[in-house]
N, C-alpha and C positions, 0 to 999 in steps of 0.2 A: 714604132708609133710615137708621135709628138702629143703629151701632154699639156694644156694649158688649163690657165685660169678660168673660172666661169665668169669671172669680172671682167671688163672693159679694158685694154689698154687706157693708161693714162698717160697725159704730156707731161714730160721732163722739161723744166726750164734750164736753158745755159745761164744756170749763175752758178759763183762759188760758194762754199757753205753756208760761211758765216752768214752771206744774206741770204738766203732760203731759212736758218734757224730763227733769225732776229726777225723774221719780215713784221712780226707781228708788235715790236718792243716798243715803237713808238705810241701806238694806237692804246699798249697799254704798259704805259709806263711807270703808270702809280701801284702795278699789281706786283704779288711776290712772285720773283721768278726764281727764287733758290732762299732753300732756308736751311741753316746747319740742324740740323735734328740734336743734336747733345744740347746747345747752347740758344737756340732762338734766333741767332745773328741772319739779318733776313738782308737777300739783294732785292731792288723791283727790276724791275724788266729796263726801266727806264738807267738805271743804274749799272745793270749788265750790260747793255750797249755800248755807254759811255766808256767802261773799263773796257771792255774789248777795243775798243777805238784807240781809247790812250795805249792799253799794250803794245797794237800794232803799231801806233807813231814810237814810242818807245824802242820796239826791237829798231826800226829803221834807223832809230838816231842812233843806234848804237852800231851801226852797218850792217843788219841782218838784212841778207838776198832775198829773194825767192827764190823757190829752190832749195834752200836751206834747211839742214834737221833740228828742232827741239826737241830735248826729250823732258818728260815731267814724271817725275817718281813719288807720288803722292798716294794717302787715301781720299777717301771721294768725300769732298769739302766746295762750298760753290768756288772757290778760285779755279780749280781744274777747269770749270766751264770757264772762265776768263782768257786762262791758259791756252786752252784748247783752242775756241775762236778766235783769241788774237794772235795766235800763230798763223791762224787760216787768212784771217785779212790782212797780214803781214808778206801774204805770200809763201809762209811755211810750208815745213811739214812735221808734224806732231806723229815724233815715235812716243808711244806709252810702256813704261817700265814697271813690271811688277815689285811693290814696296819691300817684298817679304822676300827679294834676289839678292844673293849674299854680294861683294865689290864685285867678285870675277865672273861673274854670272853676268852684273852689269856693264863690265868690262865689253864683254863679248857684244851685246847688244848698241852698245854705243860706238864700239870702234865698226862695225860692222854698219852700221846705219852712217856713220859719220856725222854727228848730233857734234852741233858746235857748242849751244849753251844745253842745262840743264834746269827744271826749278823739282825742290822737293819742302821738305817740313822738319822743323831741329832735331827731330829725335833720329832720322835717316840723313839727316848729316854729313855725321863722320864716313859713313862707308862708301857714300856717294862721291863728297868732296877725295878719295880715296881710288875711286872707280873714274872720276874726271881726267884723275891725275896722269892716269897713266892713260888713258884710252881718246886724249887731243881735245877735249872740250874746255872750253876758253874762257867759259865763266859758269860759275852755279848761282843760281838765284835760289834766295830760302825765302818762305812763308812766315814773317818773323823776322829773327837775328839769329845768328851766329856766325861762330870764327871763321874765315876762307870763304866768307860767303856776302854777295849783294844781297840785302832786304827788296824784295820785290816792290816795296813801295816805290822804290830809287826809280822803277822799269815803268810804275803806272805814272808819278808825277812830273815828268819833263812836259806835257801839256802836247799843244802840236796836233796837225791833224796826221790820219796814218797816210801811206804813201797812197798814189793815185798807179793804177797796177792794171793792168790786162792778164785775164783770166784765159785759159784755156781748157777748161772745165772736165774735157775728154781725158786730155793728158798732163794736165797739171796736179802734181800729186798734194794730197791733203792730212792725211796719214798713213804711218808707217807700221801698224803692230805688226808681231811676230807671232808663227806660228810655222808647227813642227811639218804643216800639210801631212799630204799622205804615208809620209815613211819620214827616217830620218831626224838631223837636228833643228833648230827653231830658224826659220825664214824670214826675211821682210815682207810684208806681202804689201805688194803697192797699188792705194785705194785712192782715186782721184775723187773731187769737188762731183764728177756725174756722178761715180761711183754710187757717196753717200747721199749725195741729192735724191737719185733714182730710187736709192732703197726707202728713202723718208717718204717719199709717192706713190710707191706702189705700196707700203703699212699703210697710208692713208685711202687710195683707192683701193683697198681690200673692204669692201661695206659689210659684209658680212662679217668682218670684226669688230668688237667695240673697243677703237684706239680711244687715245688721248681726245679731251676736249677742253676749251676753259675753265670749265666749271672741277676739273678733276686737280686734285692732288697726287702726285705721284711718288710711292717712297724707293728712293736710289738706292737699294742695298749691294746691290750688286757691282764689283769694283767697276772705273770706269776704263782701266787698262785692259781689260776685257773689248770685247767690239760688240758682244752684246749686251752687256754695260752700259757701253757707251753709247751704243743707237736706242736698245730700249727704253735705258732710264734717264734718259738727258736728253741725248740731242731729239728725238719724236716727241718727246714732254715741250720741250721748250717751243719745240717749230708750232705746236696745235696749243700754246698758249697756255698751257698749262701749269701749276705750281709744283717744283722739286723739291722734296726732302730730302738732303743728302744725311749717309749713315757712313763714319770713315774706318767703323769695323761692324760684322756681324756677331750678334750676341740675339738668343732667341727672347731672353727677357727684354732687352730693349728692343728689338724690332718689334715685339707685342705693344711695349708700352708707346714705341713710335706712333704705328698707327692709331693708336686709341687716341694720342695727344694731338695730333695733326688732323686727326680725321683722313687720311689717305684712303683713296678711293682705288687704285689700282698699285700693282705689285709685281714687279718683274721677278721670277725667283730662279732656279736651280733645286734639281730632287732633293739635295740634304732638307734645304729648307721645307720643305713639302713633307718630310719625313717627322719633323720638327711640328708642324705645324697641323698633323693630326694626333701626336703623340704624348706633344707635351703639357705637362699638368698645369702648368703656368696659363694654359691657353683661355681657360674659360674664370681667371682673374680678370680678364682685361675686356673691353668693351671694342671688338670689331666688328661694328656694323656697317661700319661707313665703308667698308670694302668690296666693292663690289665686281671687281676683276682682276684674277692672280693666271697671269702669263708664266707659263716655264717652258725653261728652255735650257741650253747647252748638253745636257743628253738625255738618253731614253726617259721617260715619266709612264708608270704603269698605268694602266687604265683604273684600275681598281684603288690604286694612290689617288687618281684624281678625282676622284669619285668622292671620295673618304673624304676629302679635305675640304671639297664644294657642299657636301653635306653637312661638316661640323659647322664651318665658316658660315654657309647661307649666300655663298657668291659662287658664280661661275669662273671655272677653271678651263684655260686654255694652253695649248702647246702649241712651240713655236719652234722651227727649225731652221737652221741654216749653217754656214763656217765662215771663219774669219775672211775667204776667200770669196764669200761673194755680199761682203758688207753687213750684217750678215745673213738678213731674212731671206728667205725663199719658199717657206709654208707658212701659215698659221692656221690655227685652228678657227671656224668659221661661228663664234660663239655667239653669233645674235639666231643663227639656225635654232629650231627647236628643239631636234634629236641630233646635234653635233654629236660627233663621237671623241671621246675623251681620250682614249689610247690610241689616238691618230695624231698625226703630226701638223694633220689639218690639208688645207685646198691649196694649189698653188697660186700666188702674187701676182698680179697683172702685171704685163710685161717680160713674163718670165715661162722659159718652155724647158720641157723635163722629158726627159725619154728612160726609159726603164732598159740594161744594156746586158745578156749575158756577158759574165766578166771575160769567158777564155775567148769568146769567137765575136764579142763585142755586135751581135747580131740585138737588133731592138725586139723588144719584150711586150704583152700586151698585158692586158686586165689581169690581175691576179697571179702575174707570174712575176716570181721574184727576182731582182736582180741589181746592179751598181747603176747605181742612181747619176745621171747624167745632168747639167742642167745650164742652162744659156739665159744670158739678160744682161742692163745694162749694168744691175751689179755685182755681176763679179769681176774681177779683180784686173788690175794692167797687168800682172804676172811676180815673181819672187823677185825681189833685190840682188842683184850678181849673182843670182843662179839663172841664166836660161836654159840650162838642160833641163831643170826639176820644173821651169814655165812648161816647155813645150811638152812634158810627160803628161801634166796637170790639164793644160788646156791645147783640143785639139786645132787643128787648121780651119774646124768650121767654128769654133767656138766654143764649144763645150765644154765644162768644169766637169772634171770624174773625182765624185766625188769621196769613191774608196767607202762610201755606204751603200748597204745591203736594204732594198727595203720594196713593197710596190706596193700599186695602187685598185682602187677597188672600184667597183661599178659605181657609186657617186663620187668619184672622185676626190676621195681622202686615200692621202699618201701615209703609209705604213715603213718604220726604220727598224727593219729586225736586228742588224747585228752593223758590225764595225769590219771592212776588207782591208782596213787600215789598222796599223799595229798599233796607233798613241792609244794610250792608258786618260782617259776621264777620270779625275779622282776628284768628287765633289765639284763637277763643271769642269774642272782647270786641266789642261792638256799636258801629258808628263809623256817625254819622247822615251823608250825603252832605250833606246839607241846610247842617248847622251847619259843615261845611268849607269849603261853596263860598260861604258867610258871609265865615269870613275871609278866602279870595281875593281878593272882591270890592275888600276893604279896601286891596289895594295898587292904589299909582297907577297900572301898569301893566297892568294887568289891567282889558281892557273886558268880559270874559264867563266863566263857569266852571261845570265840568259835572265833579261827579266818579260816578264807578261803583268799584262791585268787580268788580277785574282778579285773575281764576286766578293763584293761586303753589303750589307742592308744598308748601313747609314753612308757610304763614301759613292757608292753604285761599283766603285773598282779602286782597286789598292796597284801598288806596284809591290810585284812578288818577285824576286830576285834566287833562281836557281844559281848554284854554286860548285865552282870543280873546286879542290884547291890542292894547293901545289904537293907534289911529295917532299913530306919531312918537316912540314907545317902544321899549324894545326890553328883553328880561329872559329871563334863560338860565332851564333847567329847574331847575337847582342853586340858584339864587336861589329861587326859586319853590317848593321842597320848605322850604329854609331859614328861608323868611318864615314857613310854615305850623307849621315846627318850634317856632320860638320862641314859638308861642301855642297851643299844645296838648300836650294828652298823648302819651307816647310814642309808643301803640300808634290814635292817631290820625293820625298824620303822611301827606302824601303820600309815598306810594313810586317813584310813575311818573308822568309829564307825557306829554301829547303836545298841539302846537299845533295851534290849527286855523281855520280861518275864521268859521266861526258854531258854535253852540250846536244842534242840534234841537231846535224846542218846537213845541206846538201852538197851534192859532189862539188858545187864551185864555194863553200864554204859558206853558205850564206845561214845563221839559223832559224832552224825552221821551227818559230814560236805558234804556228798553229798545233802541231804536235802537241808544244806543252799548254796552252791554251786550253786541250779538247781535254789532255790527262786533268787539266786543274777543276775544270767545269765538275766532270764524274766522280774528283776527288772530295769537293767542298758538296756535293749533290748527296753523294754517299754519306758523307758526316754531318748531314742535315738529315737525311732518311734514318739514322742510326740513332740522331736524339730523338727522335719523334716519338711521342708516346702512340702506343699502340701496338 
């Protein structure tokens, strides 16, 4: 059974991004289309264009193709939106690099995308200019000054109009993020001009949500290397005219004192924040009124979280789902309804069909039966960068993204996501591949075996939990072992929890089998919940 939207199809225009974002920057030129949240430093709309124009005549004077990879290793500051568009009307393609990925980390991403230039900000620098060096990229551009590096101002003031370019919107790629898909390590996933066009159309013909309008302020907290980052809190803000406050870290005191100062009207978040955001004593210092819609999204949000939060706030709270793979929406929650349901993932997107699939016999699924969530439209994805075997796994011969989610749907049509058939680990939003941790395990002399899962936390939604063999005539504490892993990964990759153990479970072709320790970790963190419980 094929699920669809209760909305309309809507037309998809063949343009490339940047002009479906900007269509509106001339008409309002004079207004803010980005303001630094720490500092006041405001672009108008009028002014965004203009820089996006100059970039892209810029990259061309400097022989940037189409075609071509940029990567931008920033936090969320309005240049990014500079960055971003005028890579797109350059004919680029904008790979996004996580700020907080150690050189080799970046390494891997930039030699793997093949990113000719780079731009980031002084304080990431050194490790970038470090990660260029060796990984073929031909210039870095920094936000500012410093050494081994072009001041981006060099790239906006040669003048010049940008090149005159034929789009092919279908198959011309526009960006590059990475993502670990359904198993495995981190992928290109390749999003063309329809790709993001289509998803910005179908947010907007969803009427039964309350997107962006003029009159809204929208505060960016959410990175923009993220893809829902990047479509929720920018690029859908800007295309519906809207004003961005970007925030280039999260801190709960300043994003209270954000909106209070900006007046922000809507709020992209992630559970931490939501967890924050009913909890914290700082909350009722500050004056949020002007908020009147908090979107979360990148994974589960409990019903009774959203609840708490809509009721301290006095604003409506909706959830939104989707993966890097299909741009990224494909549900929202229907929050102009009057009994939407809040632990629902919401209706699906016009334009867009879902079939509900058992996983082993891949027979379709009806009302109320749960199963791997299937899903077709024009935005998901051209497929992974030099992997076409992990494409063809992912997407079949009629089209359909498997999306390695567990979830269905119910007689009014809110789609429900119970569990994960896919092994990455969400730890506060951000996708941590088990695969590539227990990589660097392996790497220490101590360690003969390693098996990591996501382990339940309240505030992260899931930890990376690291079982451990280790070698005979060895010996290595858990603290060493979180340590080793710390010093070669990103933050929000790190082991949180060890536990030792004698073997690994895997199957007869060696593969392990982390559903085993998944179902032991769930009983074990349940049981030592039930054991503090008074009573």
């Amino acid at each position: 059974m094929i699920f669809k939207s209760p909305h309309p199809d809507v037309p998809i225009p063949a343009v490339p991004l940047h002009q479906y974002v900007l269509r509106h920057a001339q008409r309002l030129a004079s207004k803010p289309a980005l303001i630094d949240g720490p500092t006041g430093r405001t672009l108008s709309y009028g002014q965004l264009a203009g820089a996006v124009s100059a970039a892209a005549a810029g990259l061309a004077a400097r022989g940037f193709h189409k075609g071509e990879v940029f990567g931008i290793c920033c936090p969320n500051l309005p240049e990014y939106a500079i960055a971003f568009l005028g890579v797109s009307a350059a004919g680029g393609v904008v790979t996004m690099l996580h700020p907080l990925y150690t050189a080799s980390e970046l390494i891997v991403q930039l030699q793997d995308a093949k990113a000719r230039f780079v731009l980031t900000v002084p304080p990431l620098l050194e490790k970038v200019r470090e990660a260029a060096g060796k990984s073929g990229v031909e210039e870095v551009y920094v936000l500012g000054a410093g050494d081994g590096a072009t001041p981006v101002t060099k790239l906006l003031a040669g003048g010049g109009t940008p090149p005159a370019l034929t789009f092919d919107p279908k198959e011309d790629l526009v960006t590059l993020p990475y993502s670990a898909g359904t198993t495995g390590l981190p992928k290109g996933v390749m999003l063309t001009h329809r790709n993001l066009v289509a998803n910005l159309c179908q947010c907007e013909g969803m009427r039964s949500f309350e997107s962006y309008t003029e009159q809204d302020v929208g505060l960016a907290v959410l990175p923009f290397f993220h893809i829902f980052g990047m479509l929720a809190s920018l690029l859908l803000a800007l295309a519906q005219g809207a004003t961005v406050v970007t925030m280039p870290r999260f801190d709960m005191e300043e994003f209270l004192s954000t909106v209070e100062k900006y007046r922000a009207t809507v709020a992209p978040v992630v559970p931490p924040i939501m967890l924050g955001l009913e909890r914290h004593p700082a909350l009722d210092q500050h004056d949020l009124s002007s908020l009147r819609l908090i979107l979360c999204g990148a994974s589960p949000l409990s019903e009774g979280l959203a609840q708490a939060v809509s009721r301290r706030l006095g604003c409506k709270v909706a959830q939104g789902y989707g993966m890097t793979e299909a741009s990224p929406v494909t549900h929202i929650g229907p929050s102009r309804e009057k009994n939407f349901k809040a632990g629902a993932v919401g209706w699906v997107l016009p334009n867009t069909e879902v079939m509900v699939v058992e996983p082993e016999t891949r027979r379709p699924l009806g009302v109320g039966e749960p199963g791997e969530l299937w899903i077709r439209g024009p935005q998901i994805m051209k497929g992974y960068l030099n992997h076409p075997e992990a494409t063809a796994e992912a997407i079949t011969p009629e089209g359909w993204y498997r999306t390695g989610d567990l979830g269905y749907v119910d007689g009014d049509g809110y789609f429900f996501v119970l569990d994960r058939l896919k092994e990455l680990i969400k730890y506060k939003g951000q996708q941590v591949a088990p695969a590539e941790l227990e990589a660097v395990l392996l790497t220490h002399p101590a360690i003969a075996d390693a098996a990591v899962i996501p382990s339940p936390d309240e505030e992260a939604g899931e930890v990376p939990k690291a079982f451990i063999v280790v070698q005979s005539g060895h010996q290595v504490s858990a603290e060493e072992v979180m340590g080793f892993v710390a010093a070669r990964v990103a933050p929000h990759k790190r082991i949180r929890r060890v536990e030792f153990v004698g073997q690994v479970p895997k199957s007869l072709y060696g593969k392990i089998l982390r559903r085993v320790l998944v179902e032991q970790e769930r009983l074990s963190r349940a049981s030592a919940v039930q054991a503090h419980s008074p009573g």
